[in-house]
MMTF fields as JSON, N, C-alpha, C and O atoms, coordinates in Angstrom:
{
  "mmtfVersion": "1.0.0",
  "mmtfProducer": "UNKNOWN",
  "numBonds": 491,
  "numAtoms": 492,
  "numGroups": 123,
  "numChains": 1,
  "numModels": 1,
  "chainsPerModel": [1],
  "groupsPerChain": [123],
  "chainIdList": ["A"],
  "bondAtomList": [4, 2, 8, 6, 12, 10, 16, 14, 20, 18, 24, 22, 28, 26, 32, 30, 36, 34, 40, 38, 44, 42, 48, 46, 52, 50, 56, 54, 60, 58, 64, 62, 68, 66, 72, 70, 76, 74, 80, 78, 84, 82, 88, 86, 92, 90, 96, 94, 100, 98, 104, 102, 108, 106, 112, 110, 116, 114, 120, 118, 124, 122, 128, 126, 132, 130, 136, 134, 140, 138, 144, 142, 148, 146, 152, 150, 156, 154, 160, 158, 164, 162, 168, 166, 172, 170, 176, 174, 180, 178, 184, 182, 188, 186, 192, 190, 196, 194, 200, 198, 204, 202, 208, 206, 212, 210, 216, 214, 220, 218, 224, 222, 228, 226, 232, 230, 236, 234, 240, 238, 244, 242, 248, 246, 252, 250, 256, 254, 260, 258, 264, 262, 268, 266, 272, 270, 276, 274, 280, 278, 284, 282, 288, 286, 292, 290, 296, 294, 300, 298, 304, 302, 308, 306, 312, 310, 316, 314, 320, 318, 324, 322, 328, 326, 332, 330, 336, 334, 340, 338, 344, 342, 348, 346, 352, 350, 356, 354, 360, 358, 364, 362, 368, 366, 372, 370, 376, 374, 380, 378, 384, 382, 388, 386, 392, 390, 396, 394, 400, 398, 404, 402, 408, 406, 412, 410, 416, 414, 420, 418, 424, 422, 428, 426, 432, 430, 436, 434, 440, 438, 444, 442, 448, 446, 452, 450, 456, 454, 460, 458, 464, 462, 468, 466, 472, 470, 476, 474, 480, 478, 484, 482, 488, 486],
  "bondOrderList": [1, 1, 1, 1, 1, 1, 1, 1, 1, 1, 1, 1, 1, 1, 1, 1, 1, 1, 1, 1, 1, 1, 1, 1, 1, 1, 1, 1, 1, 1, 1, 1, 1, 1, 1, 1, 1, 1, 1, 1, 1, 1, 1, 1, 1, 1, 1, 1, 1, 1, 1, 1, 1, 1, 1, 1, 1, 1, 1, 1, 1, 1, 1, 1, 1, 1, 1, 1, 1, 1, 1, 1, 1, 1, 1, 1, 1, 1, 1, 1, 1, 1, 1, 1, 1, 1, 1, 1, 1, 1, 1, 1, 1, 1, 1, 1, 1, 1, 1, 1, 1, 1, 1, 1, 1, 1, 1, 1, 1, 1, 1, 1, 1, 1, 1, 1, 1, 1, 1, 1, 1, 1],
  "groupList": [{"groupName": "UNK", "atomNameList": ["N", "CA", "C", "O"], "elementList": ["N", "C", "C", "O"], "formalChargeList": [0, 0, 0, 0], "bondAtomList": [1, 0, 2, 1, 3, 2], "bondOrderList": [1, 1, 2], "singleLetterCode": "X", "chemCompType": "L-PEPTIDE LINKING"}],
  "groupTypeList": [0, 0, 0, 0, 0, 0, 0, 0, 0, 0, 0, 0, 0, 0, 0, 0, 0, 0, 0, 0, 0, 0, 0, 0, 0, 0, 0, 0, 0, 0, 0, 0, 0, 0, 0, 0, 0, 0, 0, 0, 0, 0, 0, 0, 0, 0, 0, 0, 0, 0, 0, 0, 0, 0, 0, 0, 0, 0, 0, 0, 0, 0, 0, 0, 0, 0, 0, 0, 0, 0, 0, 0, 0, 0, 0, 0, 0, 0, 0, 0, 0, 0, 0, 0, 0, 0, 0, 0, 0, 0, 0, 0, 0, 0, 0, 0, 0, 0, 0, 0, 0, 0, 0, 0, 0, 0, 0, 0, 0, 0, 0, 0, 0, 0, 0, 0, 0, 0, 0, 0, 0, 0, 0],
  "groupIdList": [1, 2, 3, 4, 5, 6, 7, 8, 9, 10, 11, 12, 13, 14, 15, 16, 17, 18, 19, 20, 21, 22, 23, 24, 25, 26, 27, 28, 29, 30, 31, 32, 33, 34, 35, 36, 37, 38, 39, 40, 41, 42, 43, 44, 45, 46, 47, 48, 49, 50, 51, 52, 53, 54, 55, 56, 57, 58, 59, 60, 61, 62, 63, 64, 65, 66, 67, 68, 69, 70, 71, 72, 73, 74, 75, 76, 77, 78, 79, 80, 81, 82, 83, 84, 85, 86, 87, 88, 89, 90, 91, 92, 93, 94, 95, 96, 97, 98, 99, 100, 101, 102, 103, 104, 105, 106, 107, 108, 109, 110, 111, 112, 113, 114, 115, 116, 117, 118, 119, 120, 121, 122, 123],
  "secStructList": [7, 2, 2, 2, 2, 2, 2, 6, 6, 6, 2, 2, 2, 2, 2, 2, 2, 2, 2, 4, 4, 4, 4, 7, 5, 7, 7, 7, 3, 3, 3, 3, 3, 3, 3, 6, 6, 3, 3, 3, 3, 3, 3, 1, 1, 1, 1, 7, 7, 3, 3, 3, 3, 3, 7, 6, 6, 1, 7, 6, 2, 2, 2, 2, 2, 2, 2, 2, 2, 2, 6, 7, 5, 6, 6, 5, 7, 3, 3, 3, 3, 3, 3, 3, 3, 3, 3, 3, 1, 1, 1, 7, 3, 3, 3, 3, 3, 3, 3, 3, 7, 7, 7, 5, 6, 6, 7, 7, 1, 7, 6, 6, 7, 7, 7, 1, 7, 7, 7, 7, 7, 7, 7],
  "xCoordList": [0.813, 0.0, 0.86, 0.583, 1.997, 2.69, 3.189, 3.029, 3.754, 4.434, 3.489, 3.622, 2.249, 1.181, 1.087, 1.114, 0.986, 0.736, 2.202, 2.114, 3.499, 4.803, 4.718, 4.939, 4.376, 4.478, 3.593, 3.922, 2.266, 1.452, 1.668, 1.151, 2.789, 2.952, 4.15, 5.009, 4.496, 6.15, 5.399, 5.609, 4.791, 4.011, 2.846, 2.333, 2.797, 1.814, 2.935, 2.832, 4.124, 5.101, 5.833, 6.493, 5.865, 6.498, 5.519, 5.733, 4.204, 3.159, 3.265, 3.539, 3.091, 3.683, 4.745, 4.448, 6.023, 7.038, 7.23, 8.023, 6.556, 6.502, 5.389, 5.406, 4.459, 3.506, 4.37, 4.177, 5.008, 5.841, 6.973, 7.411, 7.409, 8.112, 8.602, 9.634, 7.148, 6.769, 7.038, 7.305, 6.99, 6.936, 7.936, 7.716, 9.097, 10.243, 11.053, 11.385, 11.386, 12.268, 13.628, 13.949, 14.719, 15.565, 16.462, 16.27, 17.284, 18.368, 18.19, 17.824, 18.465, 18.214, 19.108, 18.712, 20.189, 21.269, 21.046, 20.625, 21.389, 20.781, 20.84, 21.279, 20.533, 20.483, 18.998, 18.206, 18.702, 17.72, 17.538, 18.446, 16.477, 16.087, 14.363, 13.707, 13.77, 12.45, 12.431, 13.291, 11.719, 11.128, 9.917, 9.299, 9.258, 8.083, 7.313, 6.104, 7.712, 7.085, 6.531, 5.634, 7.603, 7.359, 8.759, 9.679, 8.604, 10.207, 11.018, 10.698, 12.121, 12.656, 13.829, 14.609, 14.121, 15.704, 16.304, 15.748, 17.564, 17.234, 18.802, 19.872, 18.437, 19.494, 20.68, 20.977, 21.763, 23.2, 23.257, 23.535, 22.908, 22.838, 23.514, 23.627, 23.93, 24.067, 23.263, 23.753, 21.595, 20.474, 19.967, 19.293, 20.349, 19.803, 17.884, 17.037, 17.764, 16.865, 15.92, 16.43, 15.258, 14.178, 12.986, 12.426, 12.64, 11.755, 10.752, 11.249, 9.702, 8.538, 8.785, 8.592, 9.227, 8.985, 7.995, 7.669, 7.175, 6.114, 6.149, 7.094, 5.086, 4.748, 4.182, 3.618, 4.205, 2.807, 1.652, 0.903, 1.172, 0.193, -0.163, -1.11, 1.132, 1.344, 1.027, 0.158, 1.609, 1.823, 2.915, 3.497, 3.333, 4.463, 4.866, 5.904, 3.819, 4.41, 5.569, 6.375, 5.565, 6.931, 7.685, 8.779, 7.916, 9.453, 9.715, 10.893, 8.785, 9.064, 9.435, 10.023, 9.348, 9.793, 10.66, 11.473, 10.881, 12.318, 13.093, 13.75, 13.152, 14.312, 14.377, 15.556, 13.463, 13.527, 14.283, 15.206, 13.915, 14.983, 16.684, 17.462, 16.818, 17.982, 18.716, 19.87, 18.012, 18.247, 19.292, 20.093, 18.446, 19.095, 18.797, 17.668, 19.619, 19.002, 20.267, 21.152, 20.489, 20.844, 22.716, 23.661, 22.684, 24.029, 24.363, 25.594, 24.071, 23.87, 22.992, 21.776, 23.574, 22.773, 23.235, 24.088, 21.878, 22.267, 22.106, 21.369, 23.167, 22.812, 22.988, 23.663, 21.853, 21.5, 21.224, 21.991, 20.648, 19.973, 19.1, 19.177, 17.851, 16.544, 16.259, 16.374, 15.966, 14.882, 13.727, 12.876, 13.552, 12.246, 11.613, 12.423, 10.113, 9.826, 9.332, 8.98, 9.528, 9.282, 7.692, 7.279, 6.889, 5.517, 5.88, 6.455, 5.184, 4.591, 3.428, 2.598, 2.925, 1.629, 1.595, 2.281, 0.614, -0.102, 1.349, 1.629, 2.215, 3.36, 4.267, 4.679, 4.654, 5.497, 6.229, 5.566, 7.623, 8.501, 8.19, 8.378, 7.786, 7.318, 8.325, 8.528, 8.801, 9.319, 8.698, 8.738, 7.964, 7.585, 8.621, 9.025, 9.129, 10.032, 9.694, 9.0, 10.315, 10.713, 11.525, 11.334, 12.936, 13.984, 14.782, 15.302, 15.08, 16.405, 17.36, 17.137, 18.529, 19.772, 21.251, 21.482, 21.999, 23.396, 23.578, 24.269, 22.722, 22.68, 23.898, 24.407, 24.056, 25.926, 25.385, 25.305, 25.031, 24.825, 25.542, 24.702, 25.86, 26.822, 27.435, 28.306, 26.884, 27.692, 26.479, 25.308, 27.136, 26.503, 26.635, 27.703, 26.078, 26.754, 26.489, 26.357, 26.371, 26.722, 27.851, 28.269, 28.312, 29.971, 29.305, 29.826, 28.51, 27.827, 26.784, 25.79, 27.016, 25.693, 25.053, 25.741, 23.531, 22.641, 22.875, 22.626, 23.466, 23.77, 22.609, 23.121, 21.356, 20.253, 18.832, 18.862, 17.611, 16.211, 16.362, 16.631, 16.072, 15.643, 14.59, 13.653, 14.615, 13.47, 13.386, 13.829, 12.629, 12.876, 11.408, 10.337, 11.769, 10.86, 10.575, 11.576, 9.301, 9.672, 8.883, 8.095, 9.35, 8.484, 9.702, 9.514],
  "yCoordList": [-1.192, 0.0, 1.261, 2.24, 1.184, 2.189, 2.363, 3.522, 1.643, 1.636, 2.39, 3.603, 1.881, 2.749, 4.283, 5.128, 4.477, 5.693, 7.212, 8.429, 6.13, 6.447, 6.589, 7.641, 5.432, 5.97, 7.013, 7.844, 7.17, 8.092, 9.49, 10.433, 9.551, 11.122, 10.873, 11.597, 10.411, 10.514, 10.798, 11.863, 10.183, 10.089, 11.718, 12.269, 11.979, 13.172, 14.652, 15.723, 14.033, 15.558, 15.551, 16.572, 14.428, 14.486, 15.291, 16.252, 14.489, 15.591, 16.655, 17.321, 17.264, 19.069, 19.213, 19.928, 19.046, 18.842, 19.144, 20.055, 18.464, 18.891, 19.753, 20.348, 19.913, 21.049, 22.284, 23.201, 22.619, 23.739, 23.992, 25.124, 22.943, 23.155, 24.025, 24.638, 23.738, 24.777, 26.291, 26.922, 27.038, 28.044, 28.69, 29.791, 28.074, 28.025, 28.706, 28.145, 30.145, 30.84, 30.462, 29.481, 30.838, 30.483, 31.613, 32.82, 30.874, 31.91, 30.942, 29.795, 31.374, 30.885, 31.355, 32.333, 30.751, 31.813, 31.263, 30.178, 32.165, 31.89, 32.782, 33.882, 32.597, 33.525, 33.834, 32.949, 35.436, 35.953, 36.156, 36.788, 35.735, 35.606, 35.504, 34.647, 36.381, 36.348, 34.547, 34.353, 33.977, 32.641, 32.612, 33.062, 32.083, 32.032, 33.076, 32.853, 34.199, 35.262, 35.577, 36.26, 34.667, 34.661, 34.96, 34.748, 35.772, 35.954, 34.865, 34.905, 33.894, 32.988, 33.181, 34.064, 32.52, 31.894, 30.966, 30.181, 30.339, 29.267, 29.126, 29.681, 28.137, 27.443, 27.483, 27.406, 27.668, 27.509, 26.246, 25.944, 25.69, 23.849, 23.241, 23.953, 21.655, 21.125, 20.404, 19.635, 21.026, 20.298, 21.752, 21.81, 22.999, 24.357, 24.097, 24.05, 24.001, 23.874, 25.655, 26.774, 25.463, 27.034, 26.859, 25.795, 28.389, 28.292, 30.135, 30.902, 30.199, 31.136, 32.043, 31.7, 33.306, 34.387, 34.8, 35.303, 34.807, 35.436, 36.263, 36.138, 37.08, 37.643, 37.055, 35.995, 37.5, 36.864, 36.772, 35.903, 37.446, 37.156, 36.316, 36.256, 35.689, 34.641, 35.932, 35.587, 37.056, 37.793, 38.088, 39.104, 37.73, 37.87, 38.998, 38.952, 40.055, 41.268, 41.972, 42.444, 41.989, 43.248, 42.409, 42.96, 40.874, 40.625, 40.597, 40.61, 40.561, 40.724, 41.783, 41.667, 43.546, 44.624, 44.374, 44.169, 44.266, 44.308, 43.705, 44.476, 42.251, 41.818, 42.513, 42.773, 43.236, 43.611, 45.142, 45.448, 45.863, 46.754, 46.811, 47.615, 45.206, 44.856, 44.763, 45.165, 44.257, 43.819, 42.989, 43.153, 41.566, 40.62, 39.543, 39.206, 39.326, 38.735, 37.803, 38.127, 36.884, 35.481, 36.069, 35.489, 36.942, 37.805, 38.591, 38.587, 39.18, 39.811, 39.124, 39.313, 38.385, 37.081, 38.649, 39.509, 38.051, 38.806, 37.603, 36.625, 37.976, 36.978, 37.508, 38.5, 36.314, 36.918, 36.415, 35.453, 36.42, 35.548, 36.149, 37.12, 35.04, 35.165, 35.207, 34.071, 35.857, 35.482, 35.401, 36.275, 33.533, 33.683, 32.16, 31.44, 31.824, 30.382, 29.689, 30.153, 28.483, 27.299, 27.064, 26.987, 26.977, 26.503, 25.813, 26.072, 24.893, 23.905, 24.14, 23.675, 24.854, 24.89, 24.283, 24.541, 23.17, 22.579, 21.932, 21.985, 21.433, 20.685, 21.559, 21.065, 22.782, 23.644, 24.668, 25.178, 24.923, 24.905, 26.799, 27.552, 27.301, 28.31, 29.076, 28.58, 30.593, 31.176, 32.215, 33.241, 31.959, 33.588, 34.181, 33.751, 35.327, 36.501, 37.461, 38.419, 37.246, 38.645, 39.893, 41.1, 38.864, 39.909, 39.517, 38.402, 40.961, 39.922, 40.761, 41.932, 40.177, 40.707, 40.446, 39.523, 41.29, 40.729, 40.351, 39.462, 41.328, 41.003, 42.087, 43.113, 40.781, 41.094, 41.009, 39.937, 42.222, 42.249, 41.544, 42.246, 41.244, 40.621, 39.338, 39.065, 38.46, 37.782, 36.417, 36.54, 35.255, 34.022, 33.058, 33.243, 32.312, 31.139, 30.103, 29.128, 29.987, 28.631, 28.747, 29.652, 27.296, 27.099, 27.268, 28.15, 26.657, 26.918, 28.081, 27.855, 28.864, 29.846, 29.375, 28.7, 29.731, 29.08, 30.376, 31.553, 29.728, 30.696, 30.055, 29.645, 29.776, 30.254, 30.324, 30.58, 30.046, 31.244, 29.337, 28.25, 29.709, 28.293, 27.863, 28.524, 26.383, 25.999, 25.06, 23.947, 26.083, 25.634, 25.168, 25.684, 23.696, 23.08, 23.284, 23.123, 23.692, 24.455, 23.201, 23.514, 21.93, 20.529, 19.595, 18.499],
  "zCoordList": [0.0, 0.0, 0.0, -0.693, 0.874, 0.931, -0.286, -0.668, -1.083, -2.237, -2.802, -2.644, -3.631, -4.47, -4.259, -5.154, -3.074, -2.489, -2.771, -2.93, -2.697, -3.098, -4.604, -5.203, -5.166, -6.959, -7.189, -8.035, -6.458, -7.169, -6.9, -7.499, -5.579, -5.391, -6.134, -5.63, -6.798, -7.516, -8.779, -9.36, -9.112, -10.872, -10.913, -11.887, -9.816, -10.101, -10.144, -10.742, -9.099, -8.934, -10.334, -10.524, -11.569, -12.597, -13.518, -14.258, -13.195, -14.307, -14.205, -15.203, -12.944, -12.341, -12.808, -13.765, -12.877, -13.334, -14.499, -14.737, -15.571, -17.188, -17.473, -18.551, -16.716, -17.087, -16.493, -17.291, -15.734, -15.391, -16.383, -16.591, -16.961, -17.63, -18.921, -19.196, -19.692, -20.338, -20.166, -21.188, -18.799, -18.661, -17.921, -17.418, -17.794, -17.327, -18.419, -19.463, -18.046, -18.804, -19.242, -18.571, -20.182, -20.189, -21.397, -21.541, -22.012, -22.513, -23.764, -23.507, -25.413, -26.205, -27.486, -28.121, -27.843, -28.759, -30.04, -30.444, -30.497, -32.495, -33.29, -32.955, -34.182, -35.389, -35.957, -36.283, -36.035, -36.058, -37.453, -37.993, -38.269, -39.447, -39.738, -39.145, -40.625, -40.676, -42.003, -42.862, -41.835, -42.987, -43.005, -42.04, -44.093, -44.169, -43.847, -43.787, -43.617, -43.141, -41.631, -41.137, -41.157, -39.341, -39.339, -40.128, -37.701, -37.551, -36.344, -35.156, -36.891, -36.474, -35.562, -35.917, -34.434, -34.454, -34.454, -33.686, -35.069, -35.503, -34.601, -34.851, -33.452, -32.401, -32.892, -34.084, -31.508, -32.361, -31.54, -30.38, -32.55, -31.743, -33.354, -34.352, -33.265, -33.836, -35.185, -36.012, -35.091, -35.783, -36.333, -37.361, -35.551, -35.691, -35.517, -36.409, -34.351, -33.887, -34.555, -34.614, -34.733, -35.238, -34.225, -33.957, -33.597, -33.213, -34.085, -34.91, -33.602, -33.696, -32.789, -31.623, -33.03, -31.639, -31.682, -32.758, -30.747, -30.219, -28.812, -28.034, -28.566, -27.08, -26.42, -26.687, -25.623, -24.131, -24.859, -24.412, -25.971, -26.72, -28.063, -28.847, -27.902, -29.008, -30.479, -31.28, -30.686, -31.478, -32.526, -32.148, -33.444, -33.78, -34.916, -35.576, -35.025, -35.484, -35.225, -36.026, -34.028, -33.144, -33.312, -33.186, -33.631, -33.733, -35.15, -35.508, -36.021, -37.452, -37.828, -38.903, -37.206, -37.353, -37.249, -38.15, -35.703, -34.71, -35.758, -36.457, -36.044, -37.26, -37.986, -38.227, -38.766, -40.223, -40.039, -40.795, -39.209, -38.379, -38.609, -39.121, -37.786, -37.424, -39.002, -39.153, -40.014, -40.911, -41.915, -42.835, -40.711, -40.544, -42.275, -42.633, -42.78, -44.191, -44.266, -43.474, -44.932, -45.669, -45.526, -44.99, -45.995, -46.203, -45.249, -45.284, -44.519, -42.826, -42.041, -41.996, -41.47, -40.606, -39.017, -38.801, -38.334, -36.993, -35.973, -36.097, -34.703, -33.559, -32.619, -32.345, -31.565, -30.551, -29.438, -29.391, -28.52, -27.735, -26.925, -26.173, -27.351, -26.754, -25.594, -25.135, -24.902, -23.383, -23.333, -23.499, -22.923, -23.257, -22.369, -21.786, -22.374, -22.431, -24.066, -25.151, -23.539, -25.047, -24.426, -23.269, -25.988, -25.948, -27.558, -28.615, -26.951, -28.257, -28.574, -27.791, -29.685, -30.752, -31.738, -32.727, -31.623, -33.035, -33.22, -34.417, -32.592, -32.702, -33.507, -34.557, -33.197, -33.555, -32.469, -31.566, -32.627, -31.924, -31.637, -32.593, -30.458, -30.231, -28.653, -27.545, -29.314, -27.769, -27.571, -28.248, -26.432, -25.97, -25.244, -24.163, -25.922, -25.769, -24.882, -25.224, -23.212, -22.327, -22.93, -22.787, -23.978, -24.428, -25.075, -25.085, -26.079, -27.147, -26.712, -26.402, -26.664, -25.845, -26.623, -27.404, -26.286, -26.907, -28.429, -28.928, -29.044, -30.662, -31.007, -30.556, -32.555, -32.89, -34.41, -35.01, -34.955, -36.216, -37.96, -38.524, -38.474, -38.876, -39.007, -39.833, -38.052, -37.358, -37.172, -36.813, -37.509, -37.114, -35.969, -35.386, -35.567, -34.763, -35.291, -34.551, -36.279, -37.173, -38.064, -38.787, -37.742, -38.331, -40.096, -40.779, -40.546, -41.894, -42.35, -43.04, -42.049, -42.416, -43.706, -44.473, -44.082, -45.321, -46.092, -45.832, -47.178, -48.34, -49.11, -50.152, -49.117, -49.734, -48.763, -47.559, -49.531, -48.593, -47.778, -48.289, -46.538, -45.658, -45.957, -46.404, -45.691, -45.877, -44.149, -43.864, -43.275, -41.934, -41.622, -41.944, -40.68, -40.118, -38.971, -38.273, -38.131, -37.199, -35.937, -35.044, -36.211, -35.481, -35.151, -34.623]
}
């Protein structure tokens, strides 16, 4: 009995656990690029992970300025890093943005930068 009682507060503090997870801020470095007509960053990871910037309102106008501003394009890649949390929509890779910080115009963090238009998967 004791045991049951042990897995189920272990198995319920994991569900809490990954539902918090979600909303757990963090730091996010990449390269800032509008695709598809959303504005992206796409991980300085090994797979170049891409995600969706959005606001607290799942809005993504103000970061499509903000890039287009920066004017970050294929040939002037800008980088940066995000502050933000990860949400998954409709199985797509989503950051809501507190702040973009430490942007280095010019400049990539990929050992390969894409010398043509991406074709990014954002799942």
């Amino acid at each position: 009995m004791k045991i049951c009682r042990y897995l189920a507060v272990v198995f319920l503090s994991m569900m809490a656990a990954g539902a918090l997870a979600e909303d757990m801020v963090d730091m996010y470095p990449g390269t800032l690029v509008i695709s598809q007509g959303l504005p992206v960053l796409i991980r300085c990871d090994l797979v170049k992970n891409a995600y969706i910037l959005a606001d607290a309102d799942m809005q993504a106008a103000p970061y499509i300025e903000q890039i287009r501003q920066l004017g970050a394009s294929l040939e002037s890649p800008v980088c940066a890093i995000v502050v933000g949390s990860y949400k998954n929509i409709e199985g797509k890779n989503h950051l809501v943005v507190q702040s973009i910080e430490e942007i280095q115009k010019g400049r990539s963090c990929h050992l390969m930068p894409p010398r043509e238009p991406l074709n990014i998967r954002f799942e």
